[in-house]
Each structure stands twice: as structure tokens, then as C-alpha cells.
Residue frames as a rotation matrix with the C-alpha (Angstrom) as fourth column:
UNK 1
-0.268 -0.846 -0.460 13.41
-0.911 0.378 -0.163 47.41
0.312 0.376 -0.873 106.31
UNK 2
0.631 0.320 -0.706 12.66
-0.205 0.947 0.246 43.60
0.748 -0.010 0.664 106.30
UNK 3
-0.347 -0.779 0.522 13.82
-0.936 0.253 -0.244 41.85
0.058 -0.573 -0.817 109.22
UNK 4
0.642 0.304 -0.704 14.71
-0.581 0.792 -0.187 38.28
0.501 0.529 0.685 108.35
UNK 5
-0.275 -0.598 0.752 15.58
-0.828 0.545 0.130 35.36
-0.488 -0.587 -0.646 110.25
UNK 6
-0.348 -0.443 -0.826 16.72
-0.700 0.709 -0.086 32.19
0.624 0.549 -0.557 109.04
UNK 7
0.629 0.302 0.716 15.78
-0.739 -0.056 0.672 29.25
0.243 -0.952 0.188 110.93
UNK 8
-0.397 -0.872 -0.286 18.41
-0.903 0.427 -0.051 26.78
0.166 0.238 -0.957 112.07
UNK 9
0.687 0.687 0.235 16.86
-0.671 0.725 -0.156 23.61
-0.278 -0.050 0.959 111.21
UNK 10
-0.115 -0.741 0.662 20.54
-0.181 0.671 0.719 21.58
-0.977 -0.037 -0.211 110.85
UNK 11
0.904 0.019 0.427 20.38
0.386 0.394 -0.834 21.82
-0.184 0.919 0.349 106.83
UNK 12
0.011 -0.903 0.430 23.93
0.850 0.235 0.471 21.92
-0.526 0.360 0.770 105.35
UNK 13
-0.197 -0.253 0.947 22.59
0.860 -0.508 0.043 25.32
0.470 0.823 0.318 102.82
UNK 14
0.731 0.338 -0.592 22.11
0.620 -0.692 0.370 27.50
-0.285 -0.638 -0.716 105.77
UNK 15
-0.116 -0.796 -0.595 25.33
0.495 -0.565 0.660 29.09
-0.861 -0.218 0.460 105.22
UNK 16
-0.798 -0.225 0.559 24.78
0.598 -0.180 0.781 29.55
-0.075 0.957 0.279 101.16
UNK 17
0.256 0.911 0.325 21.35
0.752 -0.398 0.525 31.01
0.607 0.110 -0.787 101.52
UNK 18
0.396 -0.389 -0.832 22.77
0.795 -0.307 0.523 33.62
-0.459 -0.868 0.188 103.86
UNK 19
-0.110 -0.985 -0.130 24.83
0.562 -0.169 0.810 34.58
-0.820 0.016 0.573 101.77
UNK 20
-0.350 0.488 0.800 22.41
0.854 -0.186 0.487 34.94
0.386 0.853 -0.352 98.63
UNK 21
0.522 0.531 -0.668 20.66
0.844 -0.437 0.312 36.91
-0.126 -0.726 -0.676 101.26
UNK 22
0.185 -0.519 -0.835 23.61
0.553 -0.647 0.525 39.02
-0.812 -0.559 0.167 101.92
UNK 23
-0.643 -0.283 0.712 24.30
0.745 -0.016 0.667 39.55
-0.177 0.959 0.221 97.99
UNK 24
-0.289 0.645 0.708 20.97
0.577 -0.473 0.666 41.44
0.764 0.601 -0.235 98.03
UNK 25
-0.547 -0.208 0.811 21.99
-0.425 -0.766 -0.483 43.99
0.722 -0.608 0.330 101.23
UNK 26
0.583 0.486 0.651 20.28
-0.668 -0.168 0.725 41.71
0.462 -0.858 0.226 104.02
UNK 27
-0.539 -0.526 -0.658 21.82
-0.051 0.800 -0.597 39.71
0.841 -0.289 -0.458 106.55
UNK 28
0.480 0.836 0.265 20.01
-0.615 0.105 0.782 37.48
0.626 -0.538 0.565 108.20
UNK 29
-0.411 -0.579 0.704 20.51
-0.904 0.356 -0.235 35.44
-0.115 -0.733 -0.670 111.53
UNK 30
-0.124 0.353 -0.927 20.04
0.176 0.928 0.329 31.87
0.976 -0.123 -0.177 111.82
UNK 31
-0.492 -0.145 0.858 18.12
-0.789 -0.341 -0.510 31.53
0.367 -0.929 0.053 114.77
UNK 32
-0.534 0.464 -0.707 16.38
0.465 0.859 0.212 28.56
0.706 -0.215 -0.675 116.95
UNK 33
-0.924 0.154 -0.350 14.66
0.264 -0.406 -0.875 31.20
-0.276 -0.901 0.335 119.43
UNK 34
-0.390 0.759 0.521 11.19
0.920 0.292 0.262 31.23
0.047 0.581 -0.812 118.96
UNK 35
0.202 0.634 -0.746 10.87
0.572 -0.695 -0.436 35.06
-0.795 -0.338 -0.503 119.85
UNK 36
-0.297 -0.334 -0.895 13.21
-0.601 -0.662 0.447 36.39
-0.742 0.671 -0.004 117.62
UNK 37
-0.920 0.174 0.351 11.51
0.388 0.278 0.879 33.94
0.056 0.945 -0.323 114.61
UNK 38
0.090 0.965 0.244 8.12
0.995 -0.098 0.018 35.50
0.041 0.242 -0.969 115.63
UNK 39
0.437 0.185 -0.880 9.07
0.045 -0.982 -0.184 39.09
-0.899 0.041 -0.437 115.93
UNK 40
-0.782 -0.623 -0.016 11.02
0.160 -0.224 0.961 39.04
-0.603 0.749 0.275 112.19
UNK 41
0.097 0.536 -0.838 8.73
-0.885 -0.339 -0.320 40.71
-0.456 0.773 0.442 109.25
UNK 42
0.225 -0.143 -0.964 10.24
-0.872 0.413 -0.264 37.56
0.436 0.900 -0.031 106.99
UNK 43
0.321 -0.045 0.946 10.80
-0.481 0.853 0.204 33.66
-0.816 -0.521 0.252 108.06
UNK 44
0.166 -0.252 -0.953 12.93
-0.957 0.191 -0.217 31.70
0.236 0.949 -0.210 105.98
UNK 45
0.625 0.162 0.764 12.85
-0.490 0.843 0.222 27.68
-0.608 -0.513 0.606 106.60
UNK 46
0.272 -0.436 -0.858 15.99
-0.935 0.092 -0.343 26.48
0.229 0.895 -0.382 104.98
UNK 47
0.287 0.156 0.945 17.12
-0.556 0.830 0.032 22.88
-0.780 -0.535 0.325 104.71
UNK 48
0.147 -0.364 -0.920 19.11
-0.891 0.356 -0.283 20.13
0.430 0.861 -0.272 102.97
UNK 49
-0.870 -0.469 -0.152 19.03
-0.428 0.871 -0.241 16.22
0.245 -0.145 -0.959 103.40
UNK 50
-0.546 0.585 -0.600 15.94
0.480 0.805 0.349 13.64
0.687 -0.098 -0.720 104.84
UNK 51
-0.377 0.255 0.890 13.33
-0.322 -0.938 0.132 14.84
0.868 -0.237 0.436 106.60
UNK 52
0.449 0.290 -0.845 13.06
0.526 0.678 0.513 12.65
0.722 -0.675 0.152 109.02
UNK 53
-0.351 -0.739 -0.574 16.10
0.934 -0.317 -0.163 14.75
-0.062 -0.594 0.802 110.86
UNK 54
-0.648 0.138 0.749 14.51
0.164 -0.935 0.314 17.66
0.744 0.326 0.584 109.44
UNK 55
0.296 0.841 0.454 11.51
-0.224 -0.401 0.888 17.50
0.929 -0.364 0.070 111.41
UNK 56
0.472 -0.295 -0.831 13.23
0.841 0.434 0.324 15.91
0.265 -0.851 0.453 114.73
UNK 57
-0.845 -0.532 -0.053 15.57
0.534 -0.832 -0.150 18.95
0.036 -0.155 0.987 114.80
UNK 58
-0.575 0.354 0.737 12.68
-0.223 -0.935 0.275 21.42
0.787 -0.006 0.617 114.59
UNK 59
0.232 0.428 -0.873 11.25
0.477 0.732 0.486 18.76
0.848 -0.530 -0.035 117.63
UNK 60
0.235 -0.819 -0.523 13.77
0.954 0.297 -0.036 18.97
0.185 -0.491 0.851 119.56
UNK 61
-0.711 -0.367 -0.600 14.09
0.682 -0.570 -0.459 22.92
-0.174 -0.735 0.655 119.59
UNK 62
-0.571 0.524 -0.632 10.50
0.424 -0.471 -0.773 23.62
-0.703 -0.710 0.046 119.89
UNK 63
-0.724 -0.050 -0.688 9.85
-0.042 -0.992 0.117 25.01
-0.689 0.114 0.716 117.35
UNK 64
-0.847 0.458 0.269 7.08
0.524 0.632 0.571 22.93
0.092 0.625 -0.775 115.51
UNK 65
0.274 0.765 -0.583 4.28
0.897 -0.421 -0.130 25.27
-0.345 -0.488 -0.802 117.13
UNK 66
-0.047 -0.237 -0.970 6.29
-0.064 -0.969 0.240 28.40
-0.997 0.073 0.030 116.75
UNK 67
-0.961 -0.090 -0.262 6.75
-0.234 -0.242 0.942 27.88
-0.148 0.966 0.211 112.47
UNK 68
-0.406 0.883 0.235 2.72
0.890 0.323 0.323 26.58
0.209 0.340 -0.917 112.53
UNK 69
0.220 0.848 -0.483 1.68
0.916 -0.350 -0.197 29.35
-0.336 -0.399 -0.853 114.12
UNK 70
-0.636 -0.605 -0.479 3.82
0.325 -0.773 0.546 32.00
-0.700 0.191 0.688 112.20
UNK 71
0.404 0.880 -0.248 1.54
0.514 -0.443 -0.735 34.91
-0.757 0.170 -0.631 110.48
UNK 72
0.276 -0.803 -0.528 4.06
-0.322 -0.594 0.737 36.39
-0.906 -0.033 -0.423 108.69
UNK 73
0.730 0.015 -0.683 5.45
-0.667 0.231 -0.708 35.48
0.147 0.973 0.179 105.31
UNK 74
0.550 0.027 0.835 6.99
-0.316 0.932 0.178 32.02
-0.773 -0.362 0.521 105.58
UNK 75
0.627 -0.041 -0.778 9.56
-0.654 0.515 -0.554 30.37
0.424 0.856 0.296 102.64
UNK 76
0.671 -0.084 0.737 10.46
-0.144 0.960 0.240 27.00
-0.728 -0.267 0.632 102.85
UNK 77
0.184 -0.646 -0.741 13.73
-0.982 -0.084 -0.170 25.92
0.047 0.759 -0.650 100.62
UNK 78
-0.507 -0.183 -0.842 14.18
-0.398 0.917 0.040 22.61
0.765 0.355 -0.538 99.30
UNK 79
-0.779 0.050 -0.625 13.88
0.252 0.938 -0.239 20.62
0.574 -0.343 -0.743 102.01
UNK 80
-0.954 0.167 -0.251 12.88
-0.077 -0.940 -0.331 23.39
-0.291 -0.296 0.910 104.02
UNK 81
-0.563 0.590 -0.579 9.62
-0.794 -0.190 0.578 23.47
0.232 0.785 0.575 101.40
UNK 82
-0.486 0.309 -0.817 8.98
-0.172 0.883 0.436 19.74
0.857 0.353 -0.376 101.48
UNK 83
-0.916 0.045 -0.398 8.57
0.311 0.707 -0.636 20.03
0.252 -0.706 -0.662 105.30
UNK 84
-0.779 0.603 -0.171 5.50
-0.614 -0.789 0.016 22.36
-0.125 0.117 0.985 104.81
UNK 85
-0.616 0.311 -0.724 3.67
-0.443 0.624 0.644 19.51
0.652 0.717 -0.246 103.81
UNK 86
0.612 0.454 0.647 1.48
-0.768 0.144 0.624 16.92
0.190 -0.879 0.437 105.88
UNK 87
0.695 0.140 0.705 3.56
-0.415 0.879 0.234 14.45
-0.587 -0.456 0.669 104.92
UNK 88
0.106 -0.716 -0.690 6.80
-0.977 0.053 -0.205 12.85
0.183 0.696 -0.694 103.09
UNK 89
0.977 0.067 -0.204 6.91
-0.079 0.996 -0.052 8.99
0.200 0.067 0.978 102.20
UNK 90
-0.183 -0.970 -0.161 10.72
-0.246 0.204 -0.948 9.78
0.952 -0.133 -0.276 102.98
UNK 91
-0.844 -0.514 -0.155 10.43
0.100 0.133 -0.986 7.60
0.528 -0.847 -0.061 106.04
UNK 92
-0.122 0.903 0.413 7.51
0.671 -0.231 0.704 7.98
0.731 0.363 -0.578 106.35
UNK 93
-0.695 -0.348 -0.629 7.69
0.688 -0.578 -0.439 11.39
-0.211 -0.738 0.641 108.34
UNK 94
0.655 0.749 -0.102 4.75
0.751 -0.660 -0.025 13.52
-0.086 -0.060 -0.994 109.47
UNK 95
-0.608 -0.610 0.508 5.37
0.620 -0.765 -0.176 16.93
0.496 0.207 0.843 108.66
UNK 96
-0.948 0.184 -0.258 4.29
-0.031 -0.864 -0.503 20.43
-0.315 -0.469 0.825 109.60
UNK 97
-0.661 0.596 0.456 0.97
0.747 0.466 0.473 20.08
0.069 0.654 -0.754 107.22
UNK 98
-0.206 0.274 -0.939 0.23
-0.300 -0.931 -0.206 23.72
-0.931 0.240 0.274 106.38
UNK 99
-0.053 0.565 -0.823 -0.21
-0.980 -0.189 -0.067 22.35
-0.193 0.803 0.564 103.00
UNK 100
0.120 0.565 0.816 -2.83
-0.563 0.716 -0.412 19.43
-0.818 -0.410 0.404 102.54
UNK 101
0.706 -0.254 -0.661 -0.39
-0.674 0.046 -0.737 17.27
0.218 0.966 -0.139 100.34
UNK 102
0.857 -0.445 0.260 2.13
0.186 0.738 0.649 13.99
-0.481 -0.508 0.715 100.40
UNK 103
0.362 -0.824 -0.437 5.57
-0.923 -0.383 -0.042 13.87
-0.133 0.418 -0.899 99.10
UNK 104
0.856 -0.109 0.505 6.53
0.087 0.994 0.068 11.22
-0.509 -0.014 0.861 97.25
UNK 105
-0.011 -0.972 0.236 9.51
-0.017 0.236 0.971 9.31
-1.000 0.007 -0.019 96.40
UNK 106
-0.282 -0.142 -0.949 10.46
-0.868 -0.384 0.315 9.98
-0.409 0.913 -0.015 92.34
UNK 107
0.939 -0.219 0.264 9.66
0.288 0.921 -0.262 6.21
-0.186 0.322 0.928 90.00
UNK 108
0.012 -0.950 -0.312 12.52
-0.485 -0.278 0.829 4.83
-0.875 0.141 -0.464 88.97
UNK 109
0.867 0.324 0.378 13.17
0.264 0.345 -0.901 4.53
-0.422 0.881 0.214 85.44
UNK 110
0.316 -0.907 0.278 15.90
0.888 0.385 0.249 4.07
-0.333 0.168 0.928 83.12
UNK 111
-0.098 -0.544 0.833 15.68
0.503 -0.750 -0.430 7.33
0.859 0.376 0.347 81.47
UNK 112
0.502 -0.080 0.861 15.63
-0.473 -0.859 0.196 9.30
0.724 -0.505 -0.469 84.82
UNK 113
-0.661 -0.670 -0.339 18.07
0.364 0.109 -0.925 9.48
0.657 -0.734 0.172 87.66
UNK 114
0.954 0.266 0.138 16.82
-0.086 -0.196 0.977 9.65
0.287 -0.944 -0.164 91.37
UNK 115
0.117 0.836 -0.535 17.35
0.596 -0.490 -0.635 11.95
-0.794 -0.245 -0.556 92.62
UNK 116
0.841 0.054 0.539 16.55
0.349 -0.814 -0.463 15.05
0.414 0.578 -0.704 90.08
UNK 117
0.154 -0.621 -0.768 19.90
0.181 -0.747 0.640 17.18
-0.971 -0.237 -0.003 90.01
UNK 118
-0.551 -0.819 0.161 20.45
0.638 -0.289 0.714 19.97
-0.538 0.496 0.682 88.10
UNK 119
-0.633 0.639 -0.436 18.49
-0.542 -0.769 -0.341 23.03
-0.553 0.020 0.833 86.27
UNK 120
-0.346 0.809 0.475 15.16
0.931 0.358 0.068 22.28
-0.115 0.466 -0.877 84.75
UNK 121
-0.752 0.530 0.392 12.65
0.166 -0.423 0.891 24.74
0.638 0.735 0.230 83.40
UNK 122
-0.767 0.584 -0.268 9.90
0.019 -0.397 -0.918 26.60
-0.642 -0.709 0.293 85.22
UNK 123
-0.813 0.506 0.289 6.30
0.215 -0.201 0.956 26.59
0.542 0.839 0.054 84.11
UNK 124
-0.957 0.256 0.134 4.37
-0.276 -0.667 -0.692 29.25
-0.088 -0.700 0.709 85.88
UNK 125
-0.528 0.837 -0.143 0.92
0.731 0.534 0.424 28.22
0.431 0.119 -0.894 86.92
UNK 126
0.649 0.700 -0.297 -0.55
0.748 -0.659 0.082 31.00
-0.139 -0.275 -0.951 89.01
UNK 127
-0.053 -0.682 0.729 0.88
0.092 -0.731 -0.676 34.74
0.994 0.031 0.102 89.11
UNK 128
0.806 0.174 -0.565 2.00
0.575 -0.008 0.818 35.72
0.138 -0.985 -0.107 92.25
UNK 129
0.806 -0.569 0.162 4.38
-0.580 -0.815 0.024 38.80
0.118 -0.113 -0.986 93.52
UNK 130
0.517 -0.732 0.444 6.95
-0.209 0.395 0.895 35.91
-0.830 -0.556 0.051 94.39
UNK 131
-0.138 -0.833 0.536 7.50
0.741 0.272 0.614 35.19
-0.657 0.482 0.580 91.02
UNK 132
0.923 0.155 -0.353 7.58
-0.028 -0.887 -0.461 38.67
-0.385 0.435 -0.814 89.54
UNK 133
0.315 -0.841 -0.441 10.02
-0.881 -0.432 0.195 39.26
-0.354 0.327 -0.876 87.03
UNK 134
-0.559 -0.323 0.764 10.37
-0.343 0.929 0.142 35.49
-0.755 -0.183 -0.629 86.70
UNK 135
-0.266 0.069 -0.962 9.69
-0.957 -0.141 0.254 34.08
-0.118 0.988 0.104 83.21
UNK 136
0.844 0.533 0.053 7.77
-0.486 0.803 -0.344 30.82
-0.226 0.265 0.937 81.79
UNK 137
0.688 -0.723 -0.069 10.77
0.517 0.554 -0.653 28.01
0.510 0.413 0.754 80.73
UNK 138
0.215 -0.880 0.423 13.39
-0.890 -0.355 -0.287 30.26
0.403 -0.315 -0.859 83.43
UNK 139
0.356 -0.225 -0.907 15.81
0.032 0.973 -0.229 27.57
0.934 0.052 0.354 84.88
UNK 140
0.290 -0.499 0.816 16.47
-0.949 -0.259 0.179 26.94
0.122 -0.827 -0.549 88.24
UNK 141
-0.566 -0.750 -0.341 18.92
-0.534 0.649 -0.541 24.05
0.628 -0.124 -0.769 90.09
UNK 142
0.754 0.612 -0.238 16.72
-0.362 0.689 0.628 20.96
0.548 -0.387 0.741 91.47
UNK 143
-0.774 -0.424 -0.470 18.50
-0.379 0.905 -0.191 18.38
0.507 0.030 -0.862 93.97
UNK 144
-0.442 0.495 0.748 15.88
-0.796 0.169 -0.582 16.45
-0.415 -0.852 0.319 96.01
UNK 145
-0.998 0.014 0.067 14.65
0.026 0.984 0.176 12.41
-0.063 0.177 -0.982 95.56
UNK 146
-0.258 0.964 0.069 10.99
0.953 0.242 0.183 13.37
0.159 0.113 -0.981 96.42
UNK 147
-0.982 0.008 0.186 8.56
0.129 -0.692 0.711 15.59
0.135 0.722 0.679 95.07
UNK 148
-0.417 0.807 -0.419 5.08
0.338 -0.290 -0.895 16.95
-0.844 -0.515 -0.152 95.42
UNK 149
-0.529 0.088 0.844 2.64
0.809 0.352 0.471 16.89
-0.255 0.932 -0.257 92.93
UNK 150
-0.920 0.113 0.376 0.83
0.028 -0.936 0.350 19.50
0.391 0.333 0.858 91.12
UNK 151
-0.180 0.820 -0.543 -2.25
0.943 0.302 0.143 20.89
0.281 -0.486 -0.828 93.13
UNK 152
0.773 0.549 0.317 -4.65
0.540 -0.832 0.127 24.08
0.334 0.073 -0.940 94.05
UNK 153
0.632 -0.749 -0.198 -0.75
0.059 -0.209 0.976 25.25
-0.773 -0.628 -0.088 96.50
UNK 154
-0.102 -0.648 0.755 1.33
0.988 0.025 0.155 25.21
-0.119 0.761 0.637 92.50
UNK 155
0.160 -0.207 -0.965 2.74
-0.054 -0.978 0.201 28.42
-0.986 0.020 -0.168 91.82
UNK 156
0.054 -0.752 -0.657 5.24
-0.999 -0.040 -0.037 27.18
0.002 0.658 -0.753 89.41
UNK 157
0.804 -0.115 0.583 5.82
-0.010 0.979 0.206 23.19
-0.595 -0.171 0.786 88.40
UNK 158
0.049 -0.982 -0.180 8.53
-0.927 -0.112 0.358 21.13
-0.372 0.149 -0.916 86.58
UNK 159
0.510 0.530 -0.678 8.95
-0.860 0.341 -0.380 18.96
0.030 0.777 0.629 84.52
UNK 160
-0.449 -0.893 0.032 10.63
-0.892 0.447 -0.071 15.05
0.049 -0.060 -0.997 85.40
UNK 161
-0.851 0.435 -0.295 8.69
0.332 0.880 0.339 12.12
0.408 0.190 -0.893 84.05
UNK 162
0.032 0.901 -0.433 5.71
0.970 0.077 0.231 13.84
0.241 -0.428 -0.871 85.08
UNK 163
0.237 0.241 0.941 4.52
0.166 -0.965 0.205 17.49
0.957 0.108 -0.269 86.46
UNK 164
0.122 -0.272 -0.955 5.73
0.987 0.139 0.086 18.43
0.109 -0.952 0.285 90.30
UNK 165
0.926 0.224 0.304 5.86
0.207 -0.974 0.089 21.44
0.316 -0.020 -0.949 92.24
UNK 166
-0.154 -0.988 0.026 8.43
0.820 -0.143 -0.555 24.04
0.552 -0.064 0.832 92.18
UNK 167
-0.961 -0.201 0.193 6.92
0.030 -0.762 -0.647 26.75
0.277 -0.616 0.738 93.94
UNK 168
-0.049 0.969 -0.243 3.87
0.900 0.148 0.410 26.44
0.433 -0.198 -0.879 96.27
UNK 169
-0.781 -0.057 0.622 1.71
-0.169 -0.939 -0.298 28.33
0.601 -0.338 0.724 98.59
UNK 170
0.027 0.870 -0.493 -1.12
0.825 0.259 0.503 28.01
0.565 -0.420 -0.710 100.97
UNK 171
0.877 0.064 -0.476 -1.84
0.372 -0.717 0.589 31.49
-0.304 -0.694 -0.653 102.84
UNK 172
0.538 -0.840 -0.070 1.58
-0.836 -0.542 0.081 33.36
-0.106 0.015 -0.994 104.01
UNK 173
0.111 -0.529 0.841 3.34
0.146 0.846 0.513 29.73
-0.983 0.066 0.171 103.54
UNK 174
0.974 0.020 -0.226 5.19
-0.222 0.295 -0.929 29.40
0.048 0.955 0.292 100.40
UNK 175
0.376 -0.543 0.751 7.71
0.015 0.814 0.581 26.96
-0.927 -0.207 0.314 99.77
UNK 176
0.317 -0.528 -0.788 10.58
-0.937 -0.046 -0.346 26.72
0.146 0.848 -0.509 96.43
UNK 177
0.902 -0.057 0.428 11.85
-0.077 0.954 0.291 23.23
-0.425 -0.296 0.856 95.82
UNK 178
0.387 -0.922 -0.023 15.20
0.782 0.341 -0.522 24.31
0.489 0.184 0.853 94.15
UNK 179
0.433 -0.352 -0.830 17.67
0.866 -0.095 0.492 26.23
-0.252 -0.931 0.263 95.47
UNK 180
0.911 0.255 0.323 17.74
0.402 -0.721 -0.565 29.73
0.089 0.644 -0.760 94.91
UNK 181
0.714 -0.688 -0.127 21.03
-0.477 -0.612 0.631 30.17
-0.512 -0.390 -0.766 96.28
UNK 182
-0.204 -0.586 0.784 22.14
0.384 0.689 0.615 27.93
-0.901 0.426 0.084 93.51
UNK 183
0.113 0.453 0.884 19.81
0.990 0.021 -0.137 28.81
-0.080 0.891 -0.447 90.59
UNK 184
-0.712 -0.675 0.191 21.59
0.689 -0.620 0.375 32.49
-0.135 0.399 0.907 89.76
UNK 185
-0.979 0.152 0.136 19.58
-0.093 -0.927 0.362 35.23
0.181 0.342 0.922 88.55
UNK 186
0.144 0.960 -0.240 16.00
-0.129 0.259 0.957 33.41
0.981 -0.106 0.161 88.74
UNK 187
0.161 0.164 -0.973 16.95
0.671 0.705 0.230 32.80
0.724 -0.690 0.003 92.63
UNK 188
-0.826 -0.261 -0.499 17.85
0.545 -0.594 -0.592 36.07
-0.141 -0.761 0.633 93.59
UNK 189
-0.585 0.795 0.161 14.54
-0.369 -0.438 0.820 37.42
0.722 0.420 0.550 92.09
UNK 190
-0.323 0.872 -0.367 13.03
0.090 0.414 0.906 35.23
0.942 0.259 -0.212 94.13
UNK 191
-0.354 -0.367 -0.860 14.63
0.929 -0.031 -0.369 35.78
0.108 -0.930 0.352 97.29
UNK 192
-0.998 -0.042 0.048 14.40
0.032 -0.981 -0.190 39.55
0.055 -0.188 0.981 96.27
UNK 193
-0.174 0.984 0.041 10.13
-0.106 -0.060 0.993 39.05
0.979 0.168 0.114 96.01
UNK 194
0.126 0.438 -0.890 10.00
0.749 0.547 0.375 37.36
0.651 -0.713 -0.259 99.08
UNK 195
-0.571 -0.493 -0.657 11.56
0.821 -0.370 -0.435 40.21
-0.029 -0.787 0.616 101.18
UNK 196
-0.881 0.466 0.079 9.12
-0.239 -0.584 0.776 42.17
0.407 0.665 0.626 99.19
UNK 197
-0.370 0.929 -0.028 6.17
0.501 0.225 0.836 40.59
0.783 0.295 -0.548 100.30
């Protein structure tokens, strides 16, 4: 049986991702203890808002060492995802930099809103067991201002004035930039892979 722990990294969708969780018979803790995130089978890195706070909170309780050094299978959500990175022009705020890549803020242009909300279209670039079951042009829910371009770490990309990733990897790291606890059937699939891996 998969034992999953959440970490509490002060994002706002901790409670909804739980729950998605729970929908599909697991219930995970939210935890800031760095044993019980290295002894879980699964690591989930959830997160909503600027990563500046994002990464200060995982400062602040340690745990920047403990999610680098995690062997285990690793997903990152939205923000969560973005902090995987080396780097986010939000603020300019080192990240965790498991995957050798920048995040950048969206252009602005008249036909697009910043930030991206709302379902777009998947277009699967590598297979991978995460998105089993998980169809070319399925839709999941986007919110997030900045974005990470396509590169060798693309699972899955998206279309918004340009290509961006929607689902990376690098090793046991792999990161979703919308929110499966939002994005219905195509988000519990994915949740349900990960617990799988």
C-alpha cells in the first residue's frame, strides 16, 4: 500500500489535493517532518501562489535538503512543480533545481490574459506510466502567470501563445503544472499513476 505524504509548503490547495487523494482510497498527511517525508513510498509537493514564499517556507522548515535528496517518487503541483526548477523570474527566486530550467513570466498580449486560467488541451510528448490512460488534446485546469518551456524534462506541453510544459520529469522528480484536483477525470488518472509508480 502506498504511503503518501503531502508536504506542507503553506500553498492554499493542500486541503483540495487531499481530498482528490482521498476520492481514490488514500489519505495522506501533510507533513513538515523530514522523517516521515523520507520514510513515505510517495512525496507529493503541493502549492499555490509566488514562489518566493514558496521556497522561504520550505527554508524555514528545513526541508530544502530533505525534498533534494528524496529517492522516491516526487510530484510537484502547480506551484509545487514550478519549484522543481533552478529557477523562476517570479522574483527572481532560486529554486530547488532538480530540473536544469528557468521559469518565466507569460508576454503580454492583447489576445492572452496573464495569468493562463482555465482548461487547455494536453499534447503528450513522451510516454510515461504517469500519463497512462491519459489521451492527446485531454483537458486539464491551468492557473499560474509563469511557465516553463518545452525541453528534454516535457512529458506533456500546452498550448498559450507558444508551447510550455504541463508535465515534466527529470529522474523520480516529476512535476504537473495544472491542478489535478481541479482538472476531473484527467487529474485523478494522474494522481492514480503516480501512486502507481
Amino acid at each position: 500500500m502506498a504511503n503518501v505524504v503531502l508536504i506542507d509548503a503553506g500553498g492554499t490547495n493542500i486541503g483540495s489535493v487531499r481530498y482528490a487523494l482521498q476520492r481514490l482510497g488514500v489519505d495522506a498527511p501533510l507533513s513538515s517532518n523530514a522523517d516521515e517525508i523520507r520514510a513515505a513510498t510517495h512525496v507529493i509537493l503541493p502549492g499555490v501562489g509566488a514562489a518566493a514564499p514558496g521556497m522561504q517556507r520550505l527554508r524555514e522548515t528545513g526541508l530544502v535538503d530533505v525534498v533534494r535528496g528524496l529517492t522516491q517518487p516526487v510530484l510537484g503541483v502547480c506551484l509545487g512543480m514550478q519549484l522543481l526548477f533552478e529557477h523562476s523570474e517570479e522574483s527572481d527566486t532560486p529554486c530547488l533545481g532538480l530540473i536544469p530550467a528557468s521559469l518565466q513570466l507569460f508576454a503580454k498580449s492583447d489576445a492572452l490574459r496573464v495569468p493562463h486560467m482555465g482548461w487547455n488541451s494536453l499534447q503528450i510528448q513522451r510516454a510515461s506510466p504517469l500519463l497512462a490512460g491519459i489521451d492527446a488534446g485531454a483537458f486539464a485546469y491551468f492557473v499560474h502567470s509563469y511557465a516553463a518551456s518545452v525541453g528534454d524534462y516535457t512529458l506533456a506541453s500546452y498550448d498559450y501563445g507558444g508551447a510550455f510544459s504541463a508535465v515534466v520529469q527529470r529522474g523520480n522528480f516529476y512535476g504537473a503544472q495544472f491542478h489535478p484536483e481541479r482538472s476531473a477525470a484527467v487529474g485523478a488518472r494522474l494522481l492514480e499513476n503516480f501512486i502507481k509508480l
